[in-house]
C-alpha angles and dihedrals in degrees: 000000000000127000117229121200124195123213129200115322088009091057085047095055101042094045099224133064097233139003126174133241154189113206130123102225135042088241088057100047087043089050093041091061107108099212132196090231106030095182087052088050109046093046092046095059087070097064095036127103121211130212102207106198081331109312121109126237140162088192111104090187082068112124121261089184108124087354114136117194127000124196113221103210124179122205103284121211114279093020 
């Protein structure tokens, strides 16, 4: 299971600051959120960014396979 936790316009969109989830790929994990506003949502993962155990990709075929915690970040003002 990995812990997804949602930061500024993400955590708006999705309606809660963390959920858990057991998927093997980001993707999966990212498809598997059930969020408050689902258009929102789906149009916002293509700008985020994502820190998985730490370690920043833009890449949602990225592993979840062993992978505790990722931080879901939209692009934030000035950056």
């Amino acid at each position: 299971m990995t812990t997804i936790r949602f930061f500024a316009a993400a955590r708006a969109a999705v309606g809660i600051d963390e959920t858990t989830v057991d998927a093997a790929t980001l993707d999966g994990a990212l498809r598997a959120v059930d969020a408050e506003d689902a258009l929102r949502w789906e149009a916002l993962q293509e700008r985020c960014s994502y820190l998985v155990d730490g370690i920043s990709t833009r890449d949602r075929s990225t592993p979840l396979d062993g992978v505790a915690l990722v931080d879901v970040m939209p692009p934030f003002a000035g950056g």
